[in-house]
C-alpha positions as a LaTeX table, in Angstrom:
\begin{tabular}{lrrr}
\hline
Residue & $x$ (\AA) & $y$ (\AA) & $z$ (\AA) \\
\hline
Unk1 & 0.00 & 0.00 & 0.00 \\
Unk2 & 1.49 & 3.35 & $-1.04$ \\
Unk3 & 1.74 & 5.77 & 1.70 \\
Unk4 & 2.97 & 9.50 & 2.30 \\
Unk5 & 3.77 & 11.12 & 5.66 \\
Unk6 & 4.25 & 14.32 & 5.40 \\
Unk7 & 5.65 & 16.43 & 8.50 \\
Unk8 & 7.16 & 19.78 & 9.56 \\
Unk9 & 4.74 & 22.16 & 9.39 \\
Unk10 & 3.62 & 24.67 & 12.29 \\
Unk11 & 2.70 & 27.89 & 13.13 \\
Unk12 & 5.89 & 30.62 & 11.84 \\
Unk13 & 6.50 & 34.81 & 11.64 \\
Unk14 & 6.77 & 36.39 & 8.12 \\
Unk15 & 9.77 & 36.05 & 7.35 \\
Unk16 & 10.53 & 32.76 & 8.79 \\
Unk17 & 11.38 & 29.16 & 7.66 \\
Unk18 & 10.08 & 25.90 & 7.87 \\
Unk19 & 11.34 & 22.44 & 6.57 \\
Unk20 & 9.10 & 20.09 & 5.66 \\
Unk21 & 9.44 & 16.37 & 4.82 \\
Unk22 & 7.45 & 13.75 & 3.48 \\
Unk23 & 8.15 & 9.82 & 4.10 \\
Unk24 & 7.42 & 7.20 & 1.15 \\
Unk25 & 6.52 & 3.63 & 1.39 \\
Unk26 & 4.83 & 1.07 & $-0.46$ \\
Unk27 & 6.39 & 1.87 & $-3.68$ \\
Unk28 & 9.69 & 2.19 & $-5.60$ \\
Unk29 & 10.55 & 5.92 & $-4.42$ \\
Unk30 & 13.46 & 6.65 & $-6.54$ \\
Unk31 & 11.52 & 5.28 & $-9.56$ \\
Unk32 & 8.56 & 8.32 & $-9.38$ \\
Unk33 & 8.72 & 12.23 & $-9.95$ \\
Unk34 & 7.47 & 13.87 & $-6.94$ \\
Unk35 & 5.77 & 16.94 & $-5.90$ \\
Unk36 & 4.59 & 19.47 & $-3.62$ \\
Unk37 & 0.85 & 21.12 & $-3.71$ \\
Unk38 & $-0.98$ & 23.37 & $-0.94$ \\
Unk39 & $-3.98$ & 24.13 & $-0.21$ \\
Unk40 & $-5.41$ & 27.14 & 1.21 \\
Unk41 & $-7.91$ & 28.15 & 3.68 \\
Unk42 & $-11.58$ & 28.16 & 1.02 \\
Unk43 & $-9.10$ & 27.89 & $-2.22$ \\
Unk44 & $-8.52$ & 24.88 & $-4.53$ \\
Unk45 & $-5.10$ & 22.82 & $-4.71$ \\
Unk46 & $-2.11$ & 24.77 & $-6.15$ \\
Unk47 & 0.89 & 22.56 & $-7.06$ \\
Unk48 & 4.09 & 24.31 & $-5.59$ \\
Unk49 & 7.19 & 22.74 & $-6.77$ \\
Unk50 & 8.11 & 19.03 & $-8.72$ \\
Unk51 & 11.33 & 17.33 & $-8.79$ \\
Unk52 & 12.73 & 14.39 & $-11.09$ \\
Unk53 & 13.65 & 11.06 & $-10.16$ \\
Unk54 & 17.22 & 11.72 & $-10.43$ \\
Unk55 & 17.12 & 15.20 & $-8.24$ \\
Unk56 & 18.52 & 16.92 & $-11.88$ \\
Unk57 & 15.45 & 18.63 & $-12.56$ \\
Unk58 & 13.69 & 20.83 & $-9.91$ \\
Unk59 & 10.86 & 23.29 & $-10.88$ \\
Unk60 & 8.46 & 25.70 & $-8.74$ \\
Unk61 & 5.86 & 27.65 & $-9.45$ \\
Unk62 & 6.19 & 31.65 & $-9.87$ \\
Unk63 & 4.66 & 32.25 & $-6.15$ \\
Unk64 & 7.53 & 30.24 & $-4.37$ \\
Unk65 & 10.31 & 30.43 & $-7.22$ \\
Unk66 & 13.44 & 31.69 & $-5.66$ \\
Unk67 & 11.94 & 31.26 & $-1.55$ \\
Unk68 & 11.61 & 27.46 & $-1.59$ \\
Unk69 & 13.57 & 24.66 & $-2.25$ \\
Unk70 & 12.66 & 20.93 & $-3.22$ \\
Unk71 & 14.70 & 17.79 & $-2.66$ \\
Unk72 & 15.12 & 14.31 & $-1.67$ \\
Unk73 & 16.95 & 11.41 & $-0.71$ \\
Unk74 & 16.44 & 8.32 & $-2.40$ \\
Unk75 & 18.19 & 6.01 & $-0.31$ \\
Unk76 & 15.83 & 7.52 & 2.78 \\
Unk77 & 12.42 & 7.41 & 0.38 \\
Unk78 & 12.13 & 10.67 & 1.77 \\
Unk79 & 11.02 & 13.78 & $-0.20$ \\
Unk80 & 11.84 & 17.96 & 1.27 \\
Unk81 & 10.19 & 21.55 & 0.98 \\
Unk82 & 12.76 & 23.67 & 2.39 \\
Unk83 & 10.13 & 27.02 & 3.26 \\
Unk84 & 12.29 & 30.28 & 3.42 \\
Unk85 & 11.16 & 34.21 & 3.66 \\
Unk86 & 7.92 & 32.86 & 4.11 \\
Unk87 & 4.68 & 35.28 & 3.58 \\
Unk88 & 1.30 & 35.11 & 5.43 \\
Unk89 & 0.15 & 34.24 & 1.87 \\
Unk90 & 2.03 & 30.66 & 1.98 \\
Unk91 & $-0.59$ & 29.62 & 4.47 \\
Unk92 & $-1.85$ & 26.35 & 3.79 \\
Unk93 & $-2.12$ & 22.85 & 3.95 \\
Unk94 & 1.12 & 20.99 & 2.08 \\
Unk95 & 0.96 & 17.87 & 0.57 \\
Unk96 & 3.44 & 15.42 & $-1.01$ \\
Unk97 & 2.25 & 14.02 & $-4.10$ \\
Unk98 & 3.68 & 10.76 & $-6.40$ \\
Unk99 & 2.79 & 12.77 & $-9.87$ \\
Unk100 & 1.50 & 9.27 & $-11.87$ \\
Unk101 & $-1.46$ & 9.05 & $-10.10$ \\
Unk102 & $-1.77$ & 12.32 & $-8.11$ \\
Unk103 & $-1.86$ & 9.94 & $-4.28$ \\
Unk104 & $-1.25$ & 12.18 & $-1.62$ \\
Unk105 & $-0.12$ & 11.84 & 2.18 \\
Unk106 & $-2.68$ & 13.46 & 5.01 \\
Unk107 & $-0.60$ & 16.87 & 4.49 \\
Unk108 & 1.37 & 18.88 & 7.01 \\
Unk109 & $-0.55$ & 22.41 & 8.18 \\
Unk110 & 1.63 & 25.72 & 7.82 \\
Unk111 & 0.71 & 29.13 & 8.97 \\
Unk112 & 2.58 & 32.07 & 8.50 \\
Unk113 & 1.31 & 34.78 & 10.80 \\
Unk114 & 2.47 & 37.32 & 13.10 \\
\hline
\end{tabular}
């Protein structure tokens, strides 16, 4: 059974950071793109950042380009959101996501806010 854990969210100033993670099982990580979407508060899902199987290829999306950083570690089956200079507007729930078949983990709750 596939599963994704993700963790490392809380409550953070403007400006702050946050590094999330997200633990794999039940499949072949290293054989799968992954990625990162949010979701917040009354909005639809927005997909944040995707990264290759090989960690070559990382891409974001214009809101986060430049503040956030995706990664992972094969060997671990683990997949990263590094969160920097983050804005109340990053508020949201974060999921991990295998990008086949769009499965996601339970999702890890951020909240920027002074």
């Amino acid at each position: 059974e596939v599963q994704l854990v993700e963790s490392g969210g809380g409550l953070v100033q403007p400006g702050g950071s946050l590094r999330l993670s997200c633990a794999a099982s039940g499949f072949t990580f290293r054989n799968y793109r992954m990625s990162w979407v949010r979701q917040a508060p009354g909005k639809g899902l927005e997909w944040v950042s995707r990264i290759s199987t090989s960690v070559d290829n990382t891409y974001y999306a214009d809101s986060v380009e430049g503040r956030f950083a995706i990664s992972r570690d094969n060997a671990k089956g683990t997949l990263y959101l590094q969160l920097n200079s983050l804005k109340t507007e990053d508020t949201a729930m974060y999921y991990c996501s295998k990008e086949d078949d769009g499965v996601r983990g339970q999702g890890t709750q951020v909240t920027v806010s002074s």
